[in-house]
C-alpha positions in Angstrom: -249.5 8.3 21.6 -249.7 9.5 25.4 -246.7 12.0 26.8 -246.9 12.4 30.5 -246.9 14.7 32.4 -248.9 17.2 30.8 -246.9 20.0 31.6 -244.2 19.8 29.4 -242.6 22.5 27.2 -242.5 22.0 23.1 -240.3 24.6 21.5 -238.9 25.3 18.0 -241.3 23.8 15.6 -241.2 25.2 11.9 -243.4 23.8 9.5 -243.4 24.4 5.9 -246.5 23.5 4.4 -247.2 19.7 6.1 -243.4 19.4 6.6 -241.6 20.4 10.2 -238.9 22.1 9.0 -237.1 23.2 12.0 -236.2 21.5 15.4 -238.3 19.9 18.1 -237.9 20.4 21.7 -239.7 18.7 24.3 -238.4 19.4 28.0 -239.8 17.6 30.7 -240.0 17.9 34.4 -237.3 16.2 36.3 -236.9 12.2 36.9 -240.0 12.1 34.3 -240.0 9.9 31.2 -241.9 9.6 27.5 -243.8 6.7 26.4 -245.0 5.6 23.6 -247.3 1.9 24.0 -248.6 -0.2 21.6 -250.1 -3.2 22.1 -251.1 -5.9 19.2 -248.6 -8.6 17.8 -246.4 -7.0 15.6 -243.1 -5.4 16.9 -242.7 -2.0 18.2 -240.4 0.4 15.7 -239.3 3.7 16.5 -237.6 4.4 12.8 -235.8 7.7 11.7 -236.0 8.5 7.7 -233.3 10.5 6.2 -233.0 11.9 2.6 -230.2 13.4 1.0 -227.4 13.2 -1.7 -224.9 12.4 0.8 -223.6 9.5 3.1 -224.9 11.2 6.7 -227.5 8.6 8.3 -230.6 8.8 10.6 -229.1 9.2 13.8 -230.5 9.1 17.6 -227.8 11.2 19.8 -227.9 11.7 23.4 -226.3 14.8 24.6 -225.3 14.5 28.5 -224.2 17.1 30.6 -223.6 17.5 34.6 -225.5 20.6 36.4 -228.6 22.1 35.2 -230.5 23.2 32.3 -229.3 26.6 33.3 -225.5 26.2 34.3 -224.6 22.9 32.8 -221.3 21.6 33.4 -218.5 19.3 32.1 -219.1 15.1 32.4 -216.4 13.5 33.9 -214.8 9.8 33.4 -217.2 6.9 33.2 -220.2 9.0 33.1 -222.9 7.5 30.9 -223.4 9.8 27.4 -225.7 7.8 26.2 -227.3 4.5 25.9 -230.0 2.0 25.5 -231.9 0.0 27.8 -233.9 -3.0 28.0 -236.7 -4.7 30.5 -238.9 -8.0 30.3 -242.0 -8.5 32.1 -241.3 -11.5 34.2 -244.0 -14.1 35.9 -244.3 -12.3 39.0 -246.1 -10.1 37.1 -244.2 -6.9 36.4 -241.5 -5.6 34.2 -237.9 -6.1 35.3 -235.4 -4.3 36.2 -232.5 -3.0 33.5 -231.6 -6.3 32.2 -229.5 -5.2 29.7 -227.7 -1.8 28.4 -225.5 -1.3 25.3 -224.2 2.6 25.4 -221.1 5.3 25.4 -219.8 6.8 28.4 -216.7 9.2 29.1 -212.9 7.8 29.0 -212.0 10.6 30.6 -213.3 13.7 32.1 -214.3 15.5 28.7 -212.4 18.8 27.7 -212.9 21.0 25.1 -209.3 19.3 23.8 -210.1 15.8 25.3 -212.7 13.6 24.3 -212.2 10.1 24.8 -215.2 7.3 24.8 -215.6 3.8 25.2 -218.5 1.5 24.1 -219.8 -0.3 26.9 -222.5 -3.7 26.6 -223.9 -5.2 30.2 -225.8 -8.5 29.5 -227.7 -10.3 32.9 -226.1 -14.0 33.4 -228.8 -16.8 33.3 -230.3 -17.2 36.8 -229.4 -12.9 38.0 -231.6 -10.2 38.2 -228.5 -7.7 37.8 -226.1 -6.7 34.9 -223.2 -6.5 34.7 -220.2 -5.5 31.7 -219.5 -8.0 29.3 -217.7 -6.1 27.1 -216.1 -2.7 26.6 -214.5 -1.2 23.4 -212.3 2.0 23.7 -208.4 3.4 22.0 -206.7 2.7 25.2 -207.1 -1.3 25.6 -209.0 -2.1 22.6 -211.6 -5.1 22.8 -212.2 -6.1 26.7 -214.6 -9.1 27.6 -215.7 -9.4 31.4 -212.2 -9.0 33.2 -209.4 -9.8 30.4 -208.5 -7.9 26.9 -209.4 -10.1 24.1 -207.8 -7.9 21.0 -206.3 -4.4 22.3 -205.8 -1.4 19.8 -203.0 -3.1 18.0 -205.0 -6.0 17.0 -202.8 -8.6 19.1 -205.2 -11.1 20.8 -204.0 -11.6 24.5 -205.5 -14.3 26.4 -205.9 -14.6 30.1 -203.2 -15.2 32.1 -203.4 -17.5 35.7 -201.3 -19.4 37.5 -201.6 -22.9 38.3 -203.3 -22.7 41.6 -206.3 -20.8 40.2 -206.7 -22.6 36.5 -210.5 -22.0 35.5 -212.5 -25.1 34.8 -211.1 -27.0 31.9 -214.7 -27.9 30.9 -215.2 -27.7 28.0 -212.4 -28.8 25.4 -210.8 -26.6 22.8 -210.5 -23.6 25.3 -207.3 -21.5 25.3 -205.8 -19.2 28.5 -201.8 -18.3 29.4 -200.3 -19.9 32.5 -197.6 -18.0 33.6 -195.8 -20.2 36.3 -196.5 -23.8 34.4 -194.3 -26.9 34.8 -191.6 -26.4 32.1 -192.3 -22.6 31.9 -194.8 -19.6 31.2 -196.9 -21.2 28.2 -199.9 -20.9 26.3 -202.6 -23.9 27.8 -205.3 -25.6 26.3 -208.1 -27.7 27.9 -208.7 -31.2 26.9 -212.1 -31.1 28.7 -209.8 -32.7 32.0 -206.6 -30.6 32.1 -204.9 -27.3 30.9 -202.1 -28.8 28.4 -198.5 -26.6 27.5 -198.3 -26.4 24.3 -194.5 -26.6 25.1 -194.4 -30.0 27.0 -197.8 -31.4 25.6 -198.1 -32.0 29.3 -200.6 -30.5 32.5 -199.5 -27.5 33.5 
């Protein structure tokens, strides 16, 4: 194992015996990371072990705050809390970006009274180099994929809605969307692999 740089501070370490029975604190210099490589053909596992009579787990928890070390202050709405990222080493021979992120960020600017999170996932489309949100999970609109709710907090599943001049592709078949200004009425639509079809009329939209 190799943590750079080698001037950072470890604090808090109780042992009992060959068992660390206190907390760890490693504090690094700013914009500086740890790393831990390995290289054969097996995957890479960083695993947690817990013990105990009760139903607690083995957690990882990111604690975010704004400021400093010294006068922290309060994160605000959509700021990151915390997360996991993930990079590929590519042809051109280097690692990649932040393809891909799956983490919690603020709802709201956090209070000592208010608290509210969301669960955010950005995936990179086929062909990109950038992410981008596929998904979001919070209380306020439930289940959101890309730009429409799929299930909000009341489990009612709400599909798109368009009008007829800006129907998405309806390639491929079995697809389902709400057209609000359709031929015989606002309906639910499904695509045939050709057209968008009422279910009221059994017609094109």
């Amino acid at each position: 194992m190799k943590i750079k740089p080698s001037d950072i501070t470890v604090e808090f370490v109780q042992k009992t015996g060959g068992t660390m029975t206190g907390s760890l604190s490693i504090q690094v210099p700013t914009v500086s990371n740890l790393s831990l490589t390995r290289e054969d053909n097996l995957a890479s596992l960083f695993e947690l072990f817990q013990y105990n009579t009760g139903t607690s787990s083995a957690n990882f928890r990111g604690n975010k705050a704004r400021g400093t070390i010294a006068s922290p202050s309060g994160v605000i709405t959509n700021d990151q809390i915390s997360g996991f990222l993930g990079r590929a080493y590519h042809s051109g021979g280097a690692f990649s970006g932040n393809i891909a992120f799956a983490g919690f960020a603020a709802l709201q600017d956090i209070t000592s009274t208010a608290q509210g999170t969301y669960f955010t996932l950005e995936l990179t489309p086929i062909g990109s180099t950038s992410r981008s949100r596929i998904a979001k999970i919070d209380w306020t609109d439930g289940f959101t994929f890309a730009n429409g709710v799929v299930i909000d907090v009341n489990r009612h599943f709400q599909l798109r809605s368009y009008v007829r001049t800006s129907l998405p592709s309806a390639t491929p078949e079995g697809q389902m969307i709400y057209v609000s200004n359709a031929t015989g009425g606002a309906t639910q639509a499904f695509s045939n692999g050709v057209n968008w079809i009422s279910v009221i009329t059994g017609a094109a939209v």
